[in-house]
C-alpha atoms as a printed R data frame, in Angstrom:
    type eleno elety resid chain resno      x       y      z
1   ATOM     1    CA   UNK     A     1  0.000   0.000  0.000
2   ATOM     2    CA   UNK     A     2  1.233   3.307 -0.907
3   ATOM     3    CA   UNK     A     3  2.158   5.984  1.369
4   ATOM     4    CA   UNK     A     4  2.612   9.519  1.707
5   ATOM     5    CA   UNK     A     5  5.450   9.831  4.153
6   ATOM     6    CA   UNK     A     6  8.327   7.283  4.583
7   ATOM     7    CA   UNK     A     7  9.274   8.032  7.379
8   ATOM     8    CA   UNK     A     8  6.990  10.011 10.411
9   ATOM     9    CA   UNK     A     9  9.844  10.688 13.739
10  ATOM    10    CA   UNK     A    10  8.056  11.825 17.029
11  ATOM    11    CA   UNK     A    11  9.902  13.788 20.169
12  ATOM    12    CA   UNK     A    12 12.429  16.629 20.902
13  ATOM    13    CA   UNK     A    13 13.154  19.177 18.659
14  ATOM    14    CA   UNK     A    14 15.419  22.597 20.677
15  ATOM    15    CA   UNK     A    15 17.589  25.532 19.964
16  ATOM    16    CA   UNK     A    16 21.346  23.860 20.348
17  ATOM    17    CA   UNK     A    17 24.118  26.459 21.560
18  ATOM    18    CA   UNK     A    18 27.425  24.438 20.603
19  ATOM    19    CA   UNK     A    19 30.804  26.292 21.636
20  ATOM    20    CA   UNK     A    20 32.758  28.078 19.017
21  ATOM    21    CA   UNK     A    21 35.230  27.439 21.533
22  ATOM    22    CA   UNK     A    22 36.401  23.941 20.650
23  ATOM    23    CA   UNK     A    23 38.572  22.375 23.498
24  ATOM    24    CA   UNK     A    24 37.438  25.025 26.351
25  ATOM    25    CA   UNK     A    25 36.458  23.960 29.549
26  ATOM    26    CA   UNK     A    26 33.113  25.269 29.643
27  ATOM    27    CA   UNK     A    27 33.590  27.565 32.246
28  ATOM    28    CA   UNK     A    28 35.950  29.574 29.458
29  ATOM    29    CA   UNK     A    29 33.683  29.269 26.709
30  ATOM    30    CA   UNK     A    30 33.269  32.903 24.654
31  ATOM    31    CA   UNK     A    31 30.567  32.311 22.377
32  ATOM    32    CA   UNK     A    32 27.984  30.092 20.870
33  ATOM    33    CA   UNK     A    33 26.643  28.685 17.171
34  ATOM    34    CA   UNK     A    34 23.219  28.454 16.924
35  ATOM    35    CA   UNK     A    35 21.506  25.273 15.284
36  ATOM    36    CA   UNK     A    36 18.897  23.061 15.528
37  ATOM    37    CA   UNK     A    37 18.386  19.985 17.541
38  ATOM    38    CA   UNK     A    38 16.420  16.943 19.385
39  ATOM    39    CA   UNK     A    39 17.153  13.631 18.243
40  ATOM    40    CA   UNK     A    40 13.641  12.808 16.582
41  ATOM    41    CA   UNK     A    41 13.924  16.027 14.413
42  ATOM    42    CA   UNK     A    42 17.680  15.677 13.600
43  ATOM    43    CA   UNK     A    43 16.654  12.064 12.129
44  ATOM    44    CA   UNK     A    44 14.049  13.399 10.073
45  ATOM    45    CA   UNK     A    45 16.570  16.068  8.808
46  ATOM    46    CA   UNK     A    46 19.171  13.384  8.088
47  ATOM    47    CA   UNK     A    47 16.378  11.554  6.247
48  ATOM    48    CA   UNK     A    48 15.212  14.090  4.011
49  ATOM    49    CA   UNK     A    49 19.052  15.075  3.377
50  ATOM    50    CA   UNK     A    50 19.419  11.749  1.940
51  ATOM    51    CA   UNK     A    51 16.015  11.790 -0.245
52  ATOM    52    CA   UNK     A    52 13.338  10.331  2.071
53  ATOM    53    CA   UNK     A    53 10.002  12.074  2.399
54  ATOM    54    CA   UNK     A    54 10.261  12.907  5.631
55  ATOM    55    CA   UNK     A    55  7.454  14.638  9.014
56  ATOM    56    CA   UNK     A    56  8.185  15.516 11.922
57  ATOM    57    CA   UNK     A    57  5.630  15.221 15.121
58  ATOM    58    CA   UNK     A    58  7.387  17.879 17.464
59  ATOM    59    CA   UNK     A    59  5.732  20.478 18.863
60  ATOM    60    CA   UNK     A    60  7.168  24.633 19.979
61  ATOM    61    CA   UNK     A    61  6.571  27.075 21.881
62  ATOM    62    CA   UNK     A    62  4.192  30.322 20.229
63  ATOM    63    CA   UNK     A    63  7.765  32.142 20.564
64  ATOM    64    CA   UNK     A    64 11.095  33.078 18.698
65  ATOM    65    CA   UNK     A    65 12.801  29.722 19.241
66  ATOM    66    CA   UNK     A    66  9.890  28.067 17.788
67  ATOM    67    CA   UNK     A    67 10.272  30.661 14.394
68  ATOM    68    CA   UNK     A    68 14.129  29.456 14.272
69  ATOM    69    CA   UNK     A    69 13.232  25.663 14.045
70  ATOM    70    CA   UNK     A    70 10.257  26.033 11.582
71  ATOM    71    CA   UNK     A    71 12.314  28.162  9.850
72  ATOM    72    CA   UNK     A    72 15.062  25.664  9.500
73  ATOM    73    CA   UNK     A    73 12.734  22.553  8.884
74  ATOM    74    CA   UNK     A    74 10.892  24.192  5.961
75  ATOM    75    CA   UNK     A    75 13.678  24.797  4.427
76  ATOM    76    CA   UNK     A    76 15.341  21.579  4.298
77  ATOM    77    CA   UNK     A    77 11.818  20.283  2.834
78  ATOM    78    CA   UNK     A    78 10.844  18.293  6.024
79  ATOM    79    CA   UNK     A    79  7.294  18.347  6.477
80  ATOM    80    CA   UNK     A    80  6.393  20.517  9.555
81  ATOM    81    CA   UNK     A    81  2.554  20.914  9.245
82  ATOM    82    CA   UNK     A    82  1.801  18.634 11.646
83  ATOM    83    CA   UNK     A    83  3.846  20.504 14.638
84  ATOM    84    CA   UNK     A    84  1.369  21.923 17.059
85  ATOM    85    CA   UNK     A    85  2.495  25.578 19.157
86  ATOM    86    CA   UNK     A    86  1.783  25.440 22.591
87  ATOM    87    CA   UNK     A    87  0.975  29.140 23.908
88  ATOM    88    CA   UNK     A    88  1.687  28.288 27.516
89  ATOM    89    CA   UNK     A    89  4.599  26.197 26.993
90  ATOM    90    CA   UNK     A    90  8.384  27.272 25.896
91  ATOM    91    CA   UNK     A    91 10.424  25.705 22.906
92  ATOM    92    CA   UNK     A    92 13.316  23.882 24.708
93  ATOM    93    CA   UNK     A    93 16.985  25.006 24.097
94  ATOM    94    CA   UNK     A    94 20.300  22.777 24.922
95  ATOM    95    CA   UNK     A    95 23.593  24.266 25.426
96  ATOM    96    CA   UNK     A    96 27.350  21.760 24.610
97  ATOM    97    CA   UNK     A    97 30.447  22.440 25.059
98  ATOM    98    CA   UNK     A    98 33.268  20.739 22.929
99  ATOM    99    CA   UNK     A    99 36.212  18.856 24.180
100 ATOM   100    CA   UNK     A   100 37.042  16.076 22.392
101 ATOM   101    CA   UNK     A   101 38.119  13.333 21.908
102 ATOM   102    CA   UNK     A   102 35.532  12.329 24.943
103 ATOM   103    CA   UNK     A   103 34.309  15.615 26.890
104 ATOM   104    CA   UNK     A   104 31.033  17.144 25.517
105 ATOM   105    CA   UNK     A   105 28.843  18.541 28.152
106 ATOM   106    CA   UNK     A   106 25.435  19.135 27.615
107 ATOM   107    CA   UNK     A   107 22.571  20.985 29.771
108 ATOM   108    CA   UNK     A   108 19.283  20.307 28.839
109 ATOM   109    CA   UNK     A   109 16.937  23.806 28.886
110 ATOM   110    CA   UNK     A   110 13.164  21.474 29.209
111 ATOM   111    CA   UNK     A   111 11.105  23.208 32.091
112 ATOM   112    CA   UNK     A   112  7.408  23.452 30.719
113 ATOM   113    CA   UNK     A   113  8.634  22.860 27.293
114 ATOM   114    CA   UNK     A   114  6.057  21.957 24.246
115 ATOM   115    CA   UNK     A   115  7.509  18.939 22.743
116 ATOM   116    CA   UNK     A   116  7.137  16.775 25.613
117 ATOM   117    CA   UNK     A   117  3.299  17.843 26.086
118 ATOM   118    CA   UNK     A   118  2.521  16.277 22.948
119 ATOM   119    CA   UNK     A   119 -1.154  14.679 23.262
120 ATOM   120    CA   UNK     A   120 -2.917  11.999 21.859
121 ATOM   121    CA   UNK     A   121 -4.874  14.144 19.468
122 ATOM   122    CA   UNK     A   122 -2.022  15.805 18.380
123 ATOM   123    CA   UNK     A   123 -1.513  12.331 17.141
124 ATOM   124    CA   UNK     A   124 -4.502  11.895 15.710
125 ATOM   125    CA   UNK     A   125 -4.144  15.356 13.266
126 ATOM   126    CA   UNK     A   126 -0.288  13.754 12.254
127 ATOM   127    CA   UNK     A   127 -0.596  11.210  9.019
128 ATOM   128    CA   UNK     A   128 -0.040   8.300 11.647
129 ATOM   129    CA   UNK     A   129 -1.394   5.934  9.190
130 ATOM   130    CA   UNK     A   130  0.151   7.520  6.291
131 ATOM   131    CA   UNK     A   131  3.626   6.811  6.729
132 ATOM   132    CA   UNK     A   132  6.012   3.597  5.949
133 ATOM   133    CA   UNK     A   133  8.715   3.980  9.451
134 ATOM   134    CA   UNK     A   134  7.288   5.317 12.306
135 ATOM   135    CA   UNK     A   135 10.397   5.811 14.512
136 ATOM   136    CA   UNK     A   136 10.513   7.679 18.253
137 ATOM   137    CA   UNK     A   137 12.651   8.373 20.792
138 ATOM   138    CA   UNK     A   138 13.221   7.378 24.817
139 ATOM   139    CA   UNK     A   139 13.049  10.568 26.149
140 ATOM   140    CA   UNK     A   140  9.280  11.294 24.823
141 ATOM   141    CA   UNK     A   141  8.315   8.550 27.493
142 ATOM   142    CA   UNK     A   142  9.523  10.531 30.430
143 ATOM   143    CA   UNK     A   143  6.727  12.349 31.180
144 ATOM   144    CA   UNK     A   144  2.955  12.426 30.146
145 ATOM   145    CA   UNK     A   145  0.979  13.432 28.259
146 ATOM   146    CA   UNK     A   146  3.891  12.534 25.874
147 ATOM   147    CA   UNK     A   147  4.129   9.065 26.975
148 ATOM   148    CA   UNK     A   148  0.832   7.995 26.361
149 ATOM   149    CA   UNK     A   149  0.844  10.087 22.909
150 ATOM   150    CA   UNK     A   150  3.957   8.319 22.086
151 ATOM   151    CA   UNK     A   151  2.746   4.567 22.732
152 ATOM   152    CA   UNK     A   152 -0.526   5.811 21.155
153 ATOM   153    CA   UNK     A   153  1.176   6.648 18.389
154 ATOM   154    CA   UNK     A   154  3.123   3.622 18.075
155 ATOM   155    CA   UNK     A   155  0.177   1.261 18.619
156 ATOM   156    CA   UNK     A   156 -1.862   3.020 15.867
157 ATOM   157    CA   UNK     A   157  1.285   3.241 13.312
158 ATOM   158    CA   UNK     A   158  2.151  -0.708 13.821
159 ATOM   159    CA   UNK     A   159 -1.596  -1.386 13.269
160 ATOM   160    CA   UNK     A   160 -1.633   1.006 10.299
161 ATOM   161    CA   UNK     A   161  1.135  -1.873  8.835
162 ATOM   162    CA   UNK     A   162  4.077   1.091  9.689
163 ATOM   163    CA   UNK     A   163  7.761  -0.475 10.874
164 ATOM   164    CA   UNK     A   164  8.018   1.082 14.299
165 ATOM   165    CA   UNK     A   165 11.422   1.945 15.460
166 ATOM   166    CA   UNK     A   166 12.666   2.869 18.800
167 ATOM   167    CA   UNK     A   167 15.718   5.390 19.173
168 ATOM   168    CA   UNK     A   168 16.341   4.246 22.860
169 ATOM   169    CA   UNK     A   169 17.574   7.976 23.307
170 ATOM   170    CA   UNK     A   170 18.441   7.439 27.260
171 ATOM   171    CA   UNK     A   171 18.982  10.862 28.556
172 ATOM   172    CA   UNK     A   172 18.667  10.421 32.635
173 ATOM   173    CA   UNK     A   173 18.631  13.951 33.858
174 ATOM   174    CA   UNK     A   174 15.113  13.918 32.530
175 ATOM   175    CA   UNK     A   175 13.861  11.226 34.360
176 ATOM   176    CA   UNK     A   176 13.101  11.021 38.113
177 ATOM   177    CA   UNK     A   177 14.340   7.773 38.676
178 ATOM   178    CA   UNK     A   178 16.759   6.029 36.081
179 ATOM   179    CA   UNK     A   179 14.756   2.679 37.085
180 ATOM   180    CA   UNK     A   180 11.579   4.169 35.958
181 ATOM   181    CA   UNK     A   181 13.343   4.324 32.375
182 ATOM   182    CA   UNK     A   182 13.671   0.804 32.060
183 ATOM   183    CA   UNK     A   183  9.859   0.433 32.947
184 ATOM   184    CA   UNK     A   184  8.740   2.240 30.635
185 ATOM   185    CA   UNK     A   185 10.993   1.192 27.773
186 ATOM   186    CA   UNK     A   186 10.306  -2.606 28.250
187 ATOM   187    CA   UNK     A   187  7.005  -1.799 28.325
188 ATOM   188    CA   UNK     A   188  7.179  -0.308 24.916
189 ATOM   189    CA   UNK     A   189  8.950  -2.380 23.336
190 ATOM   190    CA   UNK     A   190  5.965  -5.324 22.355
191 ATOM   191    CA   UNK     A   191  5.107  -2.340 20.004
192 ATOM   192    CA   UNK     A   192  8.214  -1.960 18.324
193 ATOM   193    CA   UNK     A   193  9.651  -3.426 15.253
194 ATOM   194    CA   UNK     A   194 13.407  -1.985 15.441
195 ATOM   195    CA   UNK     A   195 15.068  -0.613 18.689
196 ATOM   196    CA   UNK     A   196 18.281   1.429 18.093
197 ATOM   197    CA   UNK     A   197 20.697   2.187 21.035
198 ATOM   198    CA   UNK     A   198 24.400   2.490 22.281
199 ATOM   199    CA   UNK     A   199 25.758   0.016 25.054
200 ATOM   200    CA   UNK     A   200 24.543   1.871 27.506
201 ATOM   201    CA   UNK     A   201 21.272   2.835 26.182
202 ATOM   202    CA   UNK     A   202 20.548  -0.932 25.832
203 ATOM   203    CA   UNK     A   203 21.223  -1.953 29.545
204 ATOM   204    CA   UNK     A   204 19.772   1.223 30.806
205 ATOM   205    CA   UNK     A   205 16.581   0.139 28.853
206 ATOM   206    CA   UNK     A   206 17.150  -3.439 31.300
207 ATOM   207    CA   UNK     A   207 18.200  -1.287 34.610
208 ATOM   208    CA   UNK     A   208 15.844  -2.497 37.801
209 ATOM   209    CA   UNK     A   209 18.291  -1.537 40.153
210 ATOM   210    CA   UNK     A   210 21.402   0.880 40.889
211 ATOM   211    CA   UNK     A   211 21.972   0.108 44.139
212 ATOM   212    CA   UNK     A   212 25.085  -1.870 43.630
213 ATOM   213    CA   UNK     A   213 26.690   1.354 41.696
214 ATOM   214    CA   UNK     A   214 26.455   3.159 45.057
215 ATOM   215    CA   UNK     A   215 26.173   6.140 42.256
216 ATOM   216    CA   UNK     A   216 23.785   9.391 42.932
217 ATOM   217    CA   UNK     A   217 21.236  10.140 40.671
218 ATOM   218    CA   UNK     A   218 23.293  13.067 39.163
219 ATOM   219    CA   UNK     A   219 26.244  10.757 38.738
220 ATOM   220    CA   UNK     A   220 24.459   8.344 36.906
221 ATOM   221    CA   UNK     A   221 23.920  11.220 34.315
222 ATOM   222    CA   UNK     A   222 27.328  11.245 33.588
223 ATOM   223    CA   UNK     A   223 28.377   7.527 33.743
224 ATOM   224    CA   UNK     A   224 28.125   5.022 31.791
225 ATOM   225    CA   UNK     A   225 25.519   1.655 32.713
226 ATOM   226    CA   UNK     A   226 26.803  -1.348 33.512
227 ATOM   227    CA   UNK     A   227 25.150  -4.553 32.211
228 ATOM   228    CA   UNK     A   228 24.933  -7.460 30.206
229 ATOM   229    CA   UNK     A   229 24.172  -6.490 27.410
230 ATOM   230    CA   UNK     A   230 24.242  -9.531 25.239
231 ATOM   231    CA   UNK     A   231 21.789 -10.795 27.550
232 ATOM   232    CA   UNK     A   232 19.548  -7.354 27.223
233 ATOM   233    CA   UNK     A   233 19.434  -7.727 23.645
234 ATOM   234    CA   UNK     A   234 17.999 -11.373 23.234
235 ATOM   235    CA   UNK     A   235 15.690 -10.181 25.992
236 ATOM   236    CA   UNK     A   236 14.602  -7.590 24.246
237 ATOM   237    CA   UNK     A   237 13.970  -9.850 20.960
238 ATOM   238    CA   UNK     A   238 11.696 -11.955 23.342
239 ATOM   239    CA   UNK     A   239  9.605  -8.772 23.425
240 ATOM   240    CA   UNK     A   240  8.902  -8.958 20.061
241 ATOM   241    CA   UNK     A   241 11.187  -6.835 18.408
242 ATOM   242    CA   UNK     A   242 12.758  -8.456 14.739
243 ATOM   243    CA   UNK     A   243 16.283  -6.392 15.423
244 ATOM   244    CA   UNK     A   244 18.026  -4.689 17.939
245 ATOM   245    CA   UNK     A   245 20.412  -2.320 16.278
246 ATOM   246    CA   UNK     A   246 23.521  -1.931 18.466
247 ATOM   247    CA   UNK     A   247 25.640   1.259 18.057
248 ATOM   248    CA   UNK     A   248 29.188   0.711 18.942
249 ATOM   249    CA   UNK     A   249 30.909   3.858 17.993
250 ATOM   250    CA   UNK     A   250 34.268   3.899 15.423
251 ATOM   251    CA   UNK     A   251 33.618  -0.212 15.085
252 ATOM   252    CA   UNK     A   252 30.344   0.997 13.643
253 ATOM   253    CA   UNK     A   253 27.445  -1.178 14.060
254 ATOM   254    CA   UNK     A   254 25.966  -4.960 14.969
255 ATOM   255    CA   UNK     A   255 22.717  -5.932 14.307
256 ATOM   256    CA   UNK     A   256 21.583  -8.506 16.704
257 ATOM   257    CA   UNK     A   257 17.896 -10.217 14.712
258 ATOM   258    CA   UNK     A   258 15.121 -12.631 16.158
259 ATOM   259    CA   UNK     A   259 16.861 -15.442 14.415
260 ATOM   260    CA   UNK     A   260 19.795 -15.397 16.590
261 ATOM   261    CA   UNK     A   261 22.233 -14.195 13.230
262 ATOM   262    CA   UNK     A   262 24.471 -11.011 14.387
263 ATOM   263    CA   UNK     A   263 25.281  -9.093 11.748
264 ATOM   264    CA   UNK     A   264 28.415  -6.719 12.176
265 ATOM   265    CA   UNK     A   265 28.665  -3.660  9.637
266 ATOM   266    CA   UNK     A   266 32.100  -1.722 10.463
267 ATOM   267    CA   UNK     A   267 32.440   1.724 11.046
268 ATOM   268    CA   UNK     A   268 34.673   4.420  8.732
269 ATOM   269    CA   UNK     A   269 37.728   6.129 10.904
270 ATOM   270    CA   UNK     A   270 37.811   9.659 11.110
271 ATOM   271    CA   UNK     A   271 39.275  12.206 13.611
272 ATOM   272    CA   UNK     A   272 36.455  13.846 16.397
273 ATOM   273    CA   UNK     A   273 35.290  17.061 15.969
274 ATOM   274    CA   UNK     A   274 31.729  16.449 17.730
275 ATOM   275    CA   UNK     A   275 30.359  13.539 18.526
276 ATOM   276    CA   UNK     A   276 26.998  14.477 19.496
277 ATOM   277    CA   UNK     A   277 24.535  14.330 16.348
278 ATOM   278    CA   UNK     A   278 26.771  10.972 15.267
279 ATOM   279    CA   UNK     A   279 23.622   8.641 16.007
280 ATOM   280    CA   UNK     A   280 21.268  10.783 14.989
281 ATOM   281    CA   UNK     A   281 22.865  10.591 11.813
282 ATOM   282    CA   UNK     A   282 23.699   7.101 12.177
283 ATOM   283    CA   UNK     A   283 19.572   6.995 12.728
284 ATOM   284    CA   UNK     A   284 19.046   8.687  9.604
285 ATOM   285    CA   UNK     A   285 21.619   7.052  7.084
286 ATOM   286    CA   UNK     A   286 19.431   3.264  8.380
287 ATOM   287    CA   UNK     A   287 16.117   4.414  8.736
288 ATOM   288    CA   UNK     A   288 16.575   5.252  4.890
289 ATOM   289    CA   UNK     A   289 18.688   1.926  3.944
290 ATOM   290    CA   UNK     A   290 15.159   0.299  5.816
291 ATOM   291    CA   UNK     A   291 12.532   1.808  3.613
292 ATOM   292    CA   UNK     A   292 14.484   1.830  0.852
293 ATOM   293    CA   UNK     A   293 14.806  -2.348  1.263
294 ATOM   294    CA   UNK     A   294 18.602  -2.328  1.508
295 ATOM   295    CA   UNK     A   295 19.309  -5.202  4.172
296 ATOM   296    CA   UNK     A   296 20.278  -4.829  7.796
297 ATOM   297    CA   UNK     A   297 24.138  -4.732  6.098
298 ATOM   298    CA   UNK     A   298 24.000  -1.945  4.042
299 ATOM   299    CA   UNK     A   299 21.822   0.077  5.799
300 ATOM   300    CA   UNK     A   300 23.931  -0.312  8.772
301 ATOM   301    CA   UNK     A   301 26.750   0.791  6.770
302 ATOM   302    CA   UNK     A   302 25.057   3.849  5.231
303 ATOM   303    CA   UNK     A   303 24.081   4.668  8.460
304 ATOM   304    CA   UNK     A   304 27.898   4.257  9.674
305 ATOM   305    CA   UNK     A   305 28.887   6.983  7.185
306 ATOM   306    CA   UNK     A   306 26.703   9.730  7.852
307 ATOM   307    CA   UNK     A   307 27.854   9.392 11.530
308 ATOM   308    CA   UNK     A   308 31.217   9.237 10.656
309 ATOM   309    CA   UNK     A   309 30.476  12.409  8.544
310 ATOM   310    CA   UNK     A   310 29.137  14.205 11.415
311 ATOM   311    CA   UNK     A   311 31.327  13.637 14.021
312 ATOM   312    CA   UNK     A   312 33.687  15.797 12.230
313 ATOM   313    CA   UNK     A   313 31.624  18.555 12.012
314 ATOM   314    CA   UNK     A   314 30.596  20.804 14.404
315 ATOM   315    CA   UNK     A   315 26.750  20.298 15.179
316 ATOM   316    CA   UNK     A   316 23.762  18.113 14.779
317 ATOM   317    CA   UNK     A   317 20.629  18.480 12.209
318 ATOM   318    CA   UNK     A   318 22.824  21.380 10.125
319 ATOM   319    CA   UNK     A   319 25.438  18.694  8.660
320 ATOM   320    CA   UNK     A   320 23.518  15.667  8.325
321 ATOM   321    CA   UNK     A   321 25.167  14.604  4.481
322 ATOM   322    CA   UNK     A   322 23.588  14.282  1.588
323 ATOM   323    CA   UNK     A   323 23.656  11.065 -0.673
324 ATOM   324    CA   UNK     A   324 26.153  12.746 -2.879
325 ATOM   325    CA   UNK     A   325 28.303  13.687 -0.455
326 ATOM   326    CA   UNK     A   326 28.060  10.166  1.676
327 ATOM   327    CA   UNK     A   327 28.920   8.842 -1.683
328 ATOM   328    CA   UNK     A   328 32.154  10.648 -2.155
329 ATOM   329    CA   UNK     A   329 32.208   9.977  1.925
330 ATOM   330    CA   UNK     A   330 32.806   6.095  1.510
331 ATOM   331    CA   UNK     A   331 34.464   5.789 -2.212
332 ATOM   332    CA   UNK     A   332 38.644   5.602 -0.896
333 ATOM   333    CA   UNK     A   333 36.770   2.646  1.462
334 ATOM   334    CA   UNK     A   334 35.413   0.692 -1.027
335 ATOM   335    CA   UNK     A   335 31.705   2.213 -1.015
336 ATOM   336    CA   UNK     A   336 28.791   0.624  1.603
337 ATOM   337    CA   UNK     A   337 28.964  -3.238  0.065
């Protein structure tokens, strides 16, 4: 059955502040470049970069910020129609700093913002049905009414015949309890096709307990979970999911299916500008290798390169590649096969 969208992404979309100031501890940081952000909407950018037909279900603030992120999206040709404003709520706004190779601290700007008050019939006004990938991300079940909107959403795009995807997207400064995480995303995951998460996204998505960490909830933010995450994974497949996409940074990526096969797709070296945006990207680059019917392989790979791409660069949604340029991108390596 046809459809008018191939891809429909749900969640976050913010004003990101990145240092010019590449290297400074934050504290000595001069000034900052203004892009946009929010995992959900930087996929659908990467998407449309690449040549999907891309929407994004987001929603903004009835304020400046909000005018800077339709602004960008219509531009790049994603389709923004759908995006509510919410007069009493505030577009949200996330400030970086930049010190690689492994430094990159973030703080998250999300008191009464719009995007996570997302309702069901926002939902119901977004092409739902009308869409081939419905993909969303972790930190849209933090809070309600997003939560419900989001499983909503997923129940009505799997039943619409949609692939459902899940960006795990573990962010745990937005949650009041990093347990309550892994509640939720179990719970969500009988209604996904494809989940798509680091290491540590995966076992956080398994955490019951932190006790044994002896860890704060503020230094859990900034450390990474502990787990076994082989075990997670065929877990999760019980759940119902056909593939559990495994991000492993400069090795690239390992798809772990229902059948038991693990399918490893390297990575492309590069030297780190940024590595923020890089799964985003990654999310992008696969989500289009998926509708387009490439294979878990090659769409892992294409996905690969437009991370690999970004992380030299220095923000998110602005320098997701094009096909073009991914193509002159993986040429000296022998191309995506």
């Amino acid at each position: 059955m046809s459809k008018t969208y191939d891809s429909l992404h749900m969640g976050r979309s913010s004003i990101d502040l990145y240092s010019n100031d590449i290297g400074s501890p934050f504290v000595d940081i001069d000034s900052f470049a203004a892009y946009v952000g929010g995992s959900p909407t930087n996929i659908s950018v990467g998407g449309k970069r690449l040549g999907l037909k891309t929407a994004l279900l987001t929603a903004i603030g009835d304020d400046p910020v909000g005018d800077f992120i339709l602004h960008f999206l219509n531009n790049e040709g994603v389709e923004t129609r759908f995006i509510p404003r919410k007069a009493e709520r505030r577009t949200s706004a996330v400030v970086l700093g930049i010190e690689p190779p492994d430094k990159f601290p973030l703080v998250y700007y999300r008191d009464n913002c719009a995007d996570i008050n997302l309702t069901i019939d926002d939902v119901l006004a977004a092409p739902i049905s009308d869409c081939r990938v419905f993909q969303f991300a972790g930190t849209n079940l933090s809070l309600e009414p997003s939560r419900s909107a989001t499983l909503f959403a997923a129940e009505q795009a799997r039943l619409a015949g949609a692939k459902v995807v899940f960006d795990v997207d573990f962010r745990p400064d937005q949650w009041h309890d990093v347990r309550a995480f892994g509640v939720v995303a179990r719970g969500a995951l009988p209604l996904v096709d494809v989940v798509i998460g680091t290491e540590d996204e995966i076992n956080a998505a398994l955490l019951s307990d932190v006790s044994q960490m002896n860890l704060t909830h503020s230094q859990i933010s900034d450390t990474k979970v502990a787990g076994d995450t082989r075990g997670g994974i065929e877990f999760m497949l019980t759940l119902g999911s056909e593939a559990v996409v495994e991000k492993i940074g400069p090795e690239g990526a390992r798809v772990h299916l229902k059948s038991g096969e693990i399918i490893d797709a390297p990575g492309f070296p590069v030297a780190i500008t940024n590595i923020l945006g890089a799964g985003d990207a990654f999310g992008g680059g696969f989500l289009y290798g998926l509708v387009k019917g490439w294979g878990w392989y090659k769409s892992a790979r294409l996905g690969n390169a437009c991370g690999a791409i970004v992380v030299t660069e220095h923000g998110c949604a602005n320098f997701m590649p094009t096909m073009a340029e991914v193509e002159a991108f993986v040429a000296p390596y022998g191309g995506l096969d």
